[in-house]
N, C-alpha and C positions, 0 to 999 in steps of 0.2 A: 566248375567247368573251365580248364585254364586253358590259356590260347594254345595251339598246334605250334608246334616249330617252322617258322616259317609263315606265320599265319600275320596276315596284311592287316586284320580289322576292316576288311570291307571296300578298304583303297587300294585303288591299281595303279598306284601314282608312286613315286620316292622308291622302288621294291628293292634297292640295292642299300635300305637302311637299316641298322642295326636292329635287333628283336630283342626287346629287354627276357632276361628268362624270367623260366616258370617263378610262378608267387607261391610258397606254400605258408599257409593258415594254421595257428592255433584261437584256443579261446583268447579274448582279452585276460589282461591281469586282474587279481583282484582288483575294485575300488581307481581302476585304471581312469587318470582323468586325459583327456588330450583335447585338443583347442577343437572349434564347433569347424574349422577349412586348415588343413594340411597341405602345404605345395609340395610337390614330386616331381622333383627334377630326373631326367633319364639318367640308367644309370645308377641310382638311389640304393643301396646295398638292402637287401631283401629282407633282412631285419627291422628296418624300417617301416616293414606294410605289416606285420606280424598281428597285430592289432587291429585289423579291420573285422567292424560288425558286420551282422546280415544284409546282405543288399547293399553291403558297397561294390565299387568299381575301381580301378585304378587304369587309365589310360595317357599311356603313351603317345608322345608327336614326335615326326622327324623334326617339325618343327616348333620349339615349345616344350611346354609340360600341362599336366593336368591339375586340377583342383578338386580337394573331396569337400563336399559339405552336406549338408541337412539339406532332405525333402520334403517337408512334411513327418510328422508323430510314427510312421509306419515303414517308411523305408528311407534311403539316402538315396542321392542321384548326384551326379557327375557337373559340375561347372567349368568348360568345355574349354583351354587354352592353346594359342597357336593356329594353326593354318590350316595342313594336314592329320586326320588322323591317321595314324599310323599299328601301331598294335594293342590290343586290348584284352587284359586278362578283368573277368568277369566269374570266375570260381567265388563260390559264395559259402561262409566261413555256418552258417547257423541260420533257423530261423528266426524270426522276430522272437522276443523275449514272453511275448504274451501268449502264442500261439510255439511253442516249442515242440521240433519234431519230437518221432516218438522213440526211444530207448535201438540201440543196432546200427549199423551203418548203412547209411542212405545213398543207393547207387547217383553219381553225380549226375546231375544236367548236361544230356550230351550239348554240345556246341556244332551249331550249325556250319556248314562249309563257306570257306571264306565271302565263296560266288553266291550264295544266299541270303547276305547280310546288305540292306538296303545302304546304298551309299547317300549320304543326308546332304542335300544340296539348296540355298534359298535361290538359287537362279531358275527364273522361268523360261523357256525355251522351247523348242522344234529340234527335234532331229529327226533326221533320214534312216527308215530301217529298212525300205526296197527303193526302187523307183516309183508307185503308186502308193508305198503305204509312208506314212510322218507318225512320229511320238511327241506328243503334246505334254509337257511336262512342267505342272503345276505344284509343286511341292507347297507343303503345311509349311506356314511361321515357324513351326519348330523344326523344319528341316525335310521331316518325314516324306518320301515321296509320291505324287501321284499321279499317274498316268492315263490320258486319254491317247486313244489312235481313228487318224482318218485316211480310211483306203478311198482312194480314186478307181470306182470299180466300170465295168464296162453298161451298167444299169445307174450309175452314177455314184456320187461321194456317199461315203456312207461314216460317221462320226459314233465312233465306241464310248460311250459312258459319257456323264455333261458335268460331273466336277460340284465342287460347292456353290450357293446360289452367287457368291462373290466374287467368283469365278471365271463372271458371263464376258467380262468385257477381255481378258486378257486371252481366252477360249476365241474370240471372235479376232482377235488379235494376232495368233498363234496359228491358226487357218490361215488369212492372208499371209502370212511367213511362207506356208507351204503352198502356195498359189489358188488357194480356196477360196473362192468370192462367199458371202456370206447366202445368197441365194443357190449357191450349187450343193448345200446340204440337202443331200432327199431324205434319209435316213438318218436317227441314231436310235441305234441299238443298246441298250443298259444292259448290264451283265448282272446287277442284281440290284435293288433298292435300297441300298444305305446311302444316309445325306452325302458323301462325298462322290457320290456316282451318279445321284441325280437332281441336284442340288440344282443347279441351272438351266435345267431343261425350260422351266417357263420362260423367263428372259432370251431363250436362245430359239425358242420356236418363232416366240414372236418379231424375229430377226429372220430367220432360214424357213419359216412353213416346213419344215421337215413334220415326218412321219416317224411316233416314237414307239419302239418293239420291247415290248419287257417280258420276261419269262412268266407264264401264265399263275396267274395268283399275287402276281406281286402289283398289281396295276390297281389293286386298292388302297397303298401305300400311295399313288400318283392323286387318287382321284379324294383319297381324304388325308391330308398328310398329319392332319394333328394326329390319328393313328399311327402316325411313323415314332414319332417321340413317345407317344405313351409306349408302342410295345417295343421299341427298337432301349429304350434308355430308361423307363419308367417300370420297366417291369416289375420290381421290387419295390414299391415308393417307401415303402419304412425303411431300407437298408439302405437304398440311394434317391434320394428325394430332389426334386428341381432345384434347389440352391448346392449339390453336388458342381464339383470344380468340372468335371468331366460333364455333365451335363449343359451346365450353364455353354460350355464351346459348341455343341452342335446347337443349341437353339440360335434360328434365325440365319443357318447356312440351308435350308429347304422351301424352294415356293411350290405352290399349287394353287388349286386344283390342274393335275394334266392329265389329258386321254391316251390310251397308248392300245397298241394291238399287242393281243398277248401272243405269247410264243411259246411252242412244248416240244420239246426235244426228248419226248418218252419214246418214239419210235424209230430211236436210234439216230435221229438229228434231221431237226426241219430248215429246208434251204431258205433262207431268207431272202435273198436274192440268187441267180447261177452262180454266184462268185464265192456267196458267206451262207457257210452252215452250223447254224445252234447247236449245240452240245449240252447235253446234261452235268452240272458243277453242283448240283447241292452238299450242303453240309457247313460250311459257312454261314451260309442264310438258308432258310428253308425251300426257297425259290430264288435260283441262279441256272447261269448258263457260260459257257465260253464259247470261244466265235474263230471257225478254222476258214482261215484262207487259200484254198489251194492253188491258186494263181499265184501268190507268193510266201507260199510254203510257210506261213506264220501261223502260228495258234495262239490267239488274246485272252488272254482268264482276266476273272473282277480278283477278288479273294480268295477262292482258291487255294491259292499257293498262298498261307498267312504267314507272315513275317514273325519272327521267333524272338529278337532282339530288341524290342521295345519295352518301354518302362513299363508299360502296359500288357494286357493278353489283348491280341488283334482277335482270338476269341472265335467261335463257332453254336452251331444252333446244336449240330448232331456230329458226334465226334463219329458213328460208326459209317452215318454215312459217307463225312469228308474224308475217314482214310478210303472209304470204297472208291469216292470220286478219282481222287490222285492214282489208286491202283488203275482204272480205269483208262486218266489220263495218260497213264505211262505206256500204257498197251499200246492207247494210239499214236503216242509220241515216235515209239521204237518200229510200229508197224507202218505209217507211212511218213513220207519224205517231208518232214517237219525241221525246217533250216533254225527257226527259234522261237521260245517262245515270251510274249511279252505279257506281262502283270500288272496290274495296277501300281502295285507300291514295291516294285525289286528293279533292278537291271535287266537290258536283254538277256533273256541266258540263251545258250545253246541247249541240242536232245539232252546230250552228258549232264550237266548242270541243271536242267531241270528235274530229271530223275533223280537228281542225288539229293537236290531241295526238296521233292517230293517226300524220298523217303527220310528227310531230317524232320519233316513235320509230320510223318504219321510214327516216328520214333518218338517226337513232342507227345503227340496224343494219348499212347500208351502209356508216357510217366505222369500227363498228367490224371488219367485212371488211377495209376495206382497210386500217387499222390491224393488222392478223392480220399482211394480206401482207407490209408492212413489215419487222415483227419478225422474219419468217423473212427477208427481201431482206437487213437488215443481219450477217446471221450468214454471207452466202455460200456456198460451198460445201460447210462442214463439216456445214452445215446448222443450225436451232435445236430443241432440243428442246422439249417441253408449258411446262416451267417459263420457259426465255428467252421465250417469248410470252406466257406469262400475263403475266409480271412487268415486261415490255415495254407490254403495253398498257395496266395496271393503273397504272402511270406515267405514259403518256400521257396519260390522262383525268386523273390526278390520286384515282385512288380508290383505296380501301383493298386489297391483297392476298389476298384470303378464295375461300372455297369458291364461292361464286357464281356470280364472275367466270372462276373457273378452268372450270365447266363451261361456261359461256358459251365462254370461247374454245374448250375440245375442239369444242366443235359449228361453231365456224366453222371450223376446222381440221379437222375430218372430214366438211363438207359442198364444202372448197376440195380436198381429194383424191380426192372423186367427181365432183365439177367437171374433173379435171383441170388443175388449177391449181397445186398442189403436188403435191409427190408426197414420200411419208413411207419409210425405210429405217434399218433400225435402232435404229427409236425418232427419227431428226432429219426435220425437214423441211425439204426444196429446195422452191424455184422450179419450177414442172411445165416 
């Protein structure tokens, strides 16, 4: 998937600097040896990258250069030089050597639009997206973003989503920025129960007495949270077991036990207050919501809208229902006066740019299907089991092996045998 002409890598910053061109890929050489970190300077004559494995990257800075090295036994990742990122080709040459596509030409990975691609910031902050609403903007160690918002509504303050449990004091911090006393939370509202959205709720109640809304069914993850880790990251414990890398980082970002009122948005969206109405978001988690303000023309999603560009798969429960969700979203984006909308882990986008992210991830979804089918076509008739697919497609893309991805692919592989499309025996799955 090689950068767009013109294509920023996600920064709106430097736009008058040079675009290295397209990279194009052969196999490595035979017996080909090259050092374990490569520097790439801009500029670099394209013969140069010709030799890059599965799951590299090569990124460009206006300022600076990039470095390639080793990520782990399964893919490579990027060691990050310079200031600004600037462009970024990410076309990926094969899959892992263990797990090889199968024989024919494999439609490339489409690349998401520039305004899609979450800009990686470690600064924590506030900003202003009305005059009553603020973005709370708590970004991961590694960059990654992540966003709460508090509207100052005419029923009072009401705080979207509480962040990881580590979270609590710089969240209590971030409020006063935007003139929030910590006793003026009446409300928050979660958009769905993953550790990074409700992580600090306990800490933070016991600060604001707020009243906490979760989409209906998911307030058993509040009330027993060791539940949350078993089924949110445990799912598989023989494929990804508690001393996984990816696991080991959410434990101890979640406190509880917390009570919360549930909320269902089956009947076409329940007012939470006169000002904020629920919405129906599943498909990401199996119980989610997003949150429209019509007062100030915003619409807040949790995940959603999943980010495409991670070393990782940001991952989903039910692929058919999140592209239902986004078609869904889109209707109501384009049918009423929706000025923008804000995500957890993206930029503000405008109606445009959200629809175009929309459908970048329900075009995600589709290759990751038929990536699924693949993996099981090349195993034949012995069939493949949960693990050849995961580690199949988790190659393909070039992303990390973690808990995420693996449920992500259960759900297309248990949405393709109610399809009739595979059919599963024994634990393998055929070709239906």
């Amino acid at each position: 998937m090689s950068a767009e002409p013109g294509d920023r890598g996600g920064c709106p910053l430097h736009e008058s600097m040079p675009v290295p061109g397209r990279v194009q890929r052969g196999p490595p050489p035979p017996n080909h040896q090259r050092p374990a970190v490569e520097t790439l300077e801009i500029g670099d004559p394209v013969q140069h990258l010709g030799h890059l494995h599965a799951g590299e990257v090569v990124v460009a800075f206006g300022h600076g250069h990039a470095r390639l090295g080793e990520h782990g036994p399964d893919h490579r990742a990027v060691a990050l030089l310079g200031v600004h990122q600037h462009a970024v080709d990410v076309e990926e040459h094969a899959a892992a050597e263990a797990f090889p596509r199968p024989p024919g030409k494999r439609t490339p990975v489409r690349r998401p639009p520039v305004h899609c691609r979450p800009v990686t910031s470690q600064a924590r902050s506030v900003a202003p997206i009305t005059d009553r609403l603020w973005q709370l903007r708590l970004p991961f160690p590694s960059g990654v973003p992540l966003n709460l918002h508090v509207f100052t509504g005419p029923q009072g303050v009401v705080l979207v989503d509480a962040g990881l449990a580590t979270d609590a004091d710089d969240i209590l911090r971030l409020l006063a920025t935007a003139g929030v006393a910590d006793a003026e939370v009446d409300a928050i509202l979660v958009t769905h129960a993953h550790h990074d959205h409700v992580g600090a709720l306990r800490p933070l109640l016991a600060v604001t007495g707020a009243q906490v809304h979760v989409p209906a069914g998911a307030e058993r993850w509040l009330l027993h949270p060791e539940s949350h880790l078993d089924e949110f990251a445990l799912h598989e414990p023989t494929l990804v077991g508690p001393d996984h890398a990816a696991v080991r980082e959410i434990q101890g970002t979640i406190t509880g036990p917390v009570p919360a009122h549930a909320l269902s948005s089956r009947a076409g969206g329940e007012w939470v207050q006169p000002a904020v109405q629920a919405l129906d978001a599943v498909g990401h988690a199996t119980e989610e919501l997003a949150y429209w303000l019509p007062s100030e023309r915003t619409l807040i999603l949790g995940d959603a809208l999943i980010c495409l560009d991670w070393d990782f798969f940001h991952g989903y429960l039910d692929p058919v229902a999140l592209a239902e969700t986004l078609r869904r979203l889109c209707r109501f984006v384009e049918a009423t006066p929706v000025a923008q909308v804000c995500a957890a882990h993206r930029p503000v986008l405008s109606r445009r740019e959200f629809v175009e992210c929309a459908d970048a991830v329900r075009a995600h979804i589709d290759e990751v299907d038929s990536t699924v089918v693949a993996g099981v076509r090349r195993r034949g008739r012995p069939g493949a089991s949960l693990e050849d697919v995961w580690r199949y497609v988790s190659a393909s893309f070039g992303k990390a092996p973690e808990f995420r991805g693996l449920a992500m692919v259960k759900a297309h592989l248990r949405r393709l045998a109610q399809d009739g499309r595979l059919v599963r025996h024994s634990g393998a799955y055929r070709l239906g």
